[in-house]
MARMI-45136 format. One line per 5 residues: number of its first residue (from 1); their letters; for each residue z, x, y of C-alpha. Coordinates in nm, 2 decimals. Layout:
NUM = A = Z/X/Y | ...
END
This chain:
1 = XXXXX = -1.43/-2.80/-1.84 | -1.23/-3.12/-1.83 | -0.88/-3.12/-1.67 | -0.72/-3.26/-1.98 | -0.92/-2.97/-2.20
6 = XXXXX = -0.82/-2.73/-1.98 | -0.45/-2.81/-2.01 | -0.47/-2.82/-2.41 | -0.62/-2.51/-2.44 | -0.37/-2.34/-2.22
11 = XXXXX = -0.08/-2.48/-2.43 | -0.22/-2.37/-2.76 | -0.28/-2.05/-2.58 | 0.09/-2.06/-2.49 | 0.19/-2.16/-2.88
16 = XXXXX = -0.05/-1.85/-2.98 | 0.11/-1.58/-2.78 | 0.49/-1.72/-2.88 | 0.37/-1.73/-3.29 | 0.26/-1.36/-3.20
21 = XXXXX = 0.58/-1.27/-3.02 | 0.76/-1.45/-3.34 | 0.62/-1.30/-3.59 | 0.66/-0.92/-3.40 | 0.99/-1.00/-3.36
26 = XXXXX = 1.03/-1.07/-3.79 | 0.80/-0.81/-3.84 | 1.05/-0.55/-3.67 | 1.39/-0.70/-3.78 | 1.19/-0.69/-4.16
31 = XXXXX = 1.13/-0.29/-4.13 | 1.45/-0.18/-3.89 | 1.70/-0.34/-4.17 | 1.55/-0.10/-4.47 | 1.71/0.18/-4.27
36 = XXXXX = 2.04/0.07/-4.11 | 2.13/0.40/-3.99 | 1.83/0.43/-3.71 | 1.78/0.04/-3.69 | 1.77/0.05/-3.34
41 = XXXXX = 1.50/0.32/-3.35 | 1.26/0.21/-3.57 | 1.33/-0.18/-3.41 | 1.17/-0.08/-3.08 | 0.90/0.13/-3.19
46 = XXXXX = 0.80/-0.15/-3.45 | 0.88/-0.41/-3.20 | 0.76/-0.21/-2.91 | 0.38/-0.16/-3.05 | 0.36/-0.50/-3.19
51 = XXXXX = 0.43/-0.65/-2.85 | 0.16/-0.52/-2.67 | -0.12/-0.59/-2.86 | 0.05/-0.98/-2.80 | 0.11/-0.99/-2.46
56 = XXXXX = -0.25/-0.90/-2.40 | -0.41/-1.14/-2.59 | -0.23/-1.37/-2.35 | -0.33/-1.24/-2.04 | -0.71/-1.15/-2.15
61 = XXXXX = -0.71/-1.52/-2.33 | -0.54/-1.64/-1.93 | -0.80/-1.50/-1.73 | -1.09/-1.62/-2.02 | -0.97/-1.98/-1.93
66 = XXXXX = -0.91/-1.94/-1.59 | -1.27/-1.78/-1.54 | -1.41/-2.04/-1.78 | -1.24/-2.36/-1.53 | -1.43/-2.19/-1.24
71 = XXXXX = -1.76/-2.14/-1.36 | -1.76/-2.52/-1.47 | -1.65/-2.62/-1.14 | -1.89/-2.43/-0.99 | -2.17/-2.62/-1.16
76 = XXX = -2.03/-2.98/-1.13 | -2.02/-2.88/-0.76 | -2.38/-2.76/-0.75
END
């Protein structure tokens, strides 16, 4: 994997997780203001099990790249 189309991918990996994160964030705001009086309870449990899911497609998506930069180099080396 080139340098450059290593770097790309990592940014639109980095715009991915951030839409994600984004759209969690609406998601939760959206179903904690139809019931004012435990906002702040159903907030983090929206927000809370929509951020997981998220944050580990960034980190599983991370290591697929990194993993996928060292197996390339390993062949151009070979």
């Amino acid at each position: 994997m080139s340098e450059y189309r290593f770097f790309l991918l990592h940014k639109v990996l980095v715009v991915l997780v951030n839409m994600l994160v984004l759209a969690s964030l609406t998601m939760a705001m959206y179903m904690a203001s139809k019931d004012p009086e435990e906002f702040t309870l159903v907030f983090l449990k929206v927000f809370g099990s929509l951020l997981l899911p998220s944050l580990l497609v960034g980190v599983v998506g991370k290591r697929w790249l990194h993993r996928q930069a060292q197996f390339e180099y390993r062949e151009e080396t070979t």
